[in-house]
C-alpha positions in Angstrom: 179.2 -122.5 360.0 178.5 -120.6 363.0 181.4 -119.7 365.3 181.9 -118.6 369.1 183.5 -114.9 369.5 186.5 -114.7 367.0 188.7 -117.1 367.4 187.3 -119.7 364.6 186.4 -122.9 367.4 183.1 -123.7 366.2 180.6 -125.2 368.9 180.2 -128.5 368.7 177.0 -129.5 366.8 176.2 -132.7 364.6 178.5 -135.2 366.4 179.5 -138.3 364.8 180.7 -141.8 366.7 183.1 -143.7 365.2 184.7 -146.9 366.5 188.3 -147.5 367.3 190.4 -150.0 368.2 189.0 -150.4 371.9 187.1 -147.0 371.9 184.9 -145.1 370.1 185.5 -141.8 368.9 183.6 -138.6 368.6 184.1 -136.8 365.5 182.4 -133.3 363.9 183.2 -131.6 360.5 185.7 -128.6 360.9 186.0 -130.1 365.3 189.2 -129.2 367.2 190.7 -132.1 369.1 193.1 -132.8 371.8 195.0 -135.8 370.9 197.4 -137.9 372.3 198.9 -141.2 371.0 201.7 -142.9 372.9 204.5 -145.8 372.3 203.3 -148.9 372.7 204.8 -150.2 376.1 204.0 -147.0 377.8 201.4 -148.4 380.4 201.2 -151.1 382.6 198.4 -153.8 380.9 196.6 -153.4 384.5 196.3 -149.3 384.0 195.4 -149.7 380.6 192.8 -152.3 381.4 191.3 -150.5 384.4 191.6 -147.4 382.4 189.1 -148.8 379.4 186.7 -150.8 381.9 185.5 -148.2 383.5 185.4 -145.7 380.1 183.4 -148.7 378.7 180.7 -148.1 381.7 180.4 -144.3 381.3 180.3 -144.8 377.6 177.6 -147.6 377.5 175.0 -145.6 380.2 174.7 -143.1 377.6 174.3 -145.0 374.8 171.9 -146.9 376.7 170.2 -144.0 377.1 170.6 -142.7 373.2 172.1 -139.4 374.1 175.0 -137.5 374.0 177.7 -137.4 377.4 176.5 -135.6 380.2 179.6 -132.7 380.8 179.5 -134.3 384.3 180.5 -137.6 382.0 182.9 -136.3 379.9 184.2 -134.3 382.8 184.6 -138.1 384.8 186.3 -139.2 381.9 189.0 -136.8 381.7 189.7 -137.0 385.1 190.4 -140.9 384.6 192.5 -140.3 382.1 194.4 -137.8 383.7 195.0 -140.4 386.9 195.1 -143.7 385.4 196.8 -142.6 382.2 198.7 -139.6 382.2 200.2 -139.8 385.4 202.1 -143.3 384.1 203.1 -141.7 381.0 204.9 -138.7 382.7 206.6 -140.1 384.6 208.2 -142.3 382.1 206.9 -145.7 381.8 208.5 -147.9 378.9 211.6 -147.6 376.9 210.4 -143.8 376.1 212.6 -143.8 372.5 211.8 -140.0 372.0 214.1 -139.4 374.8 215.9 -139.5 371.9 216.6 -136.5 370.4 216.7 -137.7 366.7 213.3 -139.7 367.3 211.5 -136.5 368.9 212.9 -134.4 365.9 212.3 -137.1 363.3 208.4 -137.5 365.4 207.8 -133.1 365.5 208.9 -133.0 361.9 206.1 -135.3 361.1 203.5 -133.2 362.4 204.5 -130.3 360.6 204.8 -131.7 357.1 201.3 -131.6 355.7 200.3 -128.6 358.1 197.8 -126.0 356.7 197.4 -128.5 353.8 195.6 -131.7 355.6 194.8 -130.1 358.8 195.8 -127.2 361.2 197.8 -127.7 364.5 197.2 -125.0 367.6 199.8 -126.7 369.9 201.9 -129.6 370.0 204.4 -131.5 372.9 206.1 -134.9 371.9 207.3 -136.1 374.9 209.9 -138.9 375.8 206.7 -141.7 375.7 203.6 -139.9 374.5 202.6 -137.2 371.7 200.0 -134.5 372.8 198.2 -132.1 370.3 195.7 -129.9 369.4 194.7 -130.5 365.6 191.9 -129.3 363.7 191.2 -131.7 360.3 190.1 -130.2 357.0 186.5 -130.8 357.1 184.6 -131.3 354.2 185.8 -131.6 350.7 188.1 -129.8 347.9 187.8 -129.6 344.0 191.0 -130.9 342.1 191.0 -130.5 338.2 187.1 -130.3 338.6 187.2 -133.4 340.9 185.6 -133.1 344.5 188.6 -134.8 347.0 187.4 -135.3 350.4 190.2 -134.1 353.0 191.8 -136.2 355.1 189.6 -137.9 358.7 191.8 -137.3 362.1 192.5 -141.5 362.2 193.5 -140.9 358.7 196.3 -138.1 359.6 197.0 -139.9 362.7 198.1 -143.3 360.6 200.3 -141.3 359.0 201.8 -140.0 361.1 202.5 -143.4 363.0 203.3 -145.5 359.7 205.9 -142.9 359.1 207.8 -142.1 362.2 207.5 -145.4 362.9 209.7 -146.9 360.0 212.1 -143.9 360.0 212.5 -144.1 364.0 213.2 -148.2 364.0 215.5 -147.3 361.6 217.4 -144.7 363.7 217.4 -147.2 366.6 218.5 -150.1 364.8 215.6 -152.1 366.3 211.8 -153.5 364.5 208.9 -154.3 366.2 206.5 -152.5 367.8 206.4 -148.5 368.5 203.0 -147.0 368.6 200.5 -148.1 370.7 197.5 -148.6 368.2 194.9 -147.1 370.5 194.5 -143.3 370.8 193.1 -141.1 372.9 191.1 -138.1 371.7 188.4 -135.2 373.1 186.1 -133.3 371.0 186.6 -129.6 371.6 183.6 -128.1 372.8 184.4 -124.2 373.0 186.9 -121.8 373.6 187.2 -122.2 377.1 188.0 -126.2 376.0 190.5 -125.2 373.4 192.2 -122.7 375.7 192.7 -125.2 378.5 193.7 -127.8 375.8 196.3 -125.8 374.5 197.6 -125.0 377.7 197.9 -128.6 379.0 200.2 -129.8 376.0 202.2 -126.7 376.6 203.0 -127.2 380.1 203.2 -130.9 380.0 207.0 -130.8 379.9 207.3 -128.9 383.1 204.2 -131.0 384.8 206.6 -134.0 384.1 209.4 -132.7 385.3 211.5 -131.5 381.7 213.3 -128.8 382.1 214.9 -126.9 378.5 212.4 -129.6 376.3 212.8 -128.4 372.9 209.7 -130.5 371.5 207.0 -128.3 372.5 205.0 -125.2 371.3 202.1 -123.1 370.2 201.3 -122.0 366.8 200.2 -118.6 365.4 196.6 -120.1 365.3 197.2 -121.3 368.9 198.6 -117.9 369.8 195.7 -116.0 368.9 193.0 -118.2 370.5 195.2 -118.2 373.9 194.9 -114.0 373.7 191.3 -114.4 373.3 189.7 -113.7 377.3 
């Protein structure tokens, strides 16, 4: 696998497209990505709808097209996200359950349990309504008493991580229904200088929203040594 400097963030090459809920999803063996799921009363219906109408229309030229996004396309994309999206979600939208702090332990926990075994985590921030990360799945596949076991897909890790914290946090609130929003939002990593400013956005997302002292939030060793990288 060929790799940028020494840092281990491959460039992205053979991209797949996979299709979600409302969204399709751009995935690539060994990729790095900046994901952020969120509870599931987090946004107004009219954000989220304005939000996926005009993704839809960026998305569609280029498949129209039969290419890849344009960086001026993926950069328009972020930059909806980031006004449409995050700006609603830090400030607090919705009954924001990780506010509590059993529910943002129970929720970090989560993350952490199969880490270095499924995938690999660079940073992470779960904030009152939203979870932000930067995860790297085990690509390709491992042999088990002589049998070849593929590792786990980033929807895959993501659905448990919901399922989970899910049940355990209705339970700690004494409530059922809905928690997770079952849409999710995620960007392909293209290069260092991506992964870099990933990272950095989770980790100063608590202070961008106004947190002071949040305890849910942090870089990894593998996170640590990629940021050092200039």
């Amino acid at each position: 696998m060929n790799v940028v400097g020494g840092t281990g963030v491959p460039p992205v090459t053979e991209i797949h497209k996979r299709r979600g809920a409302y969204l399709p999803h751009w995935t690539r063996d060994g990729g790095w990505y900046a994901l952020t799921f969120r509870l599931w009363d987090s946004l107004p219906q009219p954000v989220l709808e304005s939000w996926l109408f005009e993704r839809k229309n960026i998305i569609k030229t280029a498949e129209q097209m039969k290419r890849p996004l344009s960086d001026h396309e993926e950069r328009r994309l972020a930059y909806l996200y980031s006004e449409k999206v995050e700006r609603y979600l830090d400030a607090g939208y919705g009954l924001c359950f990780m506010k509590d702090p059993r529910v943002a332990t129970l929720v970090q926990n989560a993350l952490f349990h199969f880490n270095e075994v499924r995938y690999s985590l660079a940073a992470w921030c779960v904030m009152p309504n939203h979870v932000h990360i930067v995860v790297q799945p085990f690509a390709g596949k491992e042999i088990t008493a002589g049998t070849a076991v593929p590792h786990a897909e980033l929807s895959d890790i993501l659905h448990s991580w919901k399922s989970f914290t899910s049940k355990e946090a209705n339970k700690l609130l004494d409530r059922s229904g809905e928690f997770w929003q079952t849409e999710y939002y995620d960007h392909l990593i293209r290069n260092e200088a991506d992964f870099r400013h990933s990272v950095r956005y989770v980790i100063d997302n608590p202070i961008k929203a106004g947190l002071e002292n949040w305890r849910w939030v942090g870089v990894t060793q593998r996170g640590t040594r990629i940021l050092r990288v200039r």
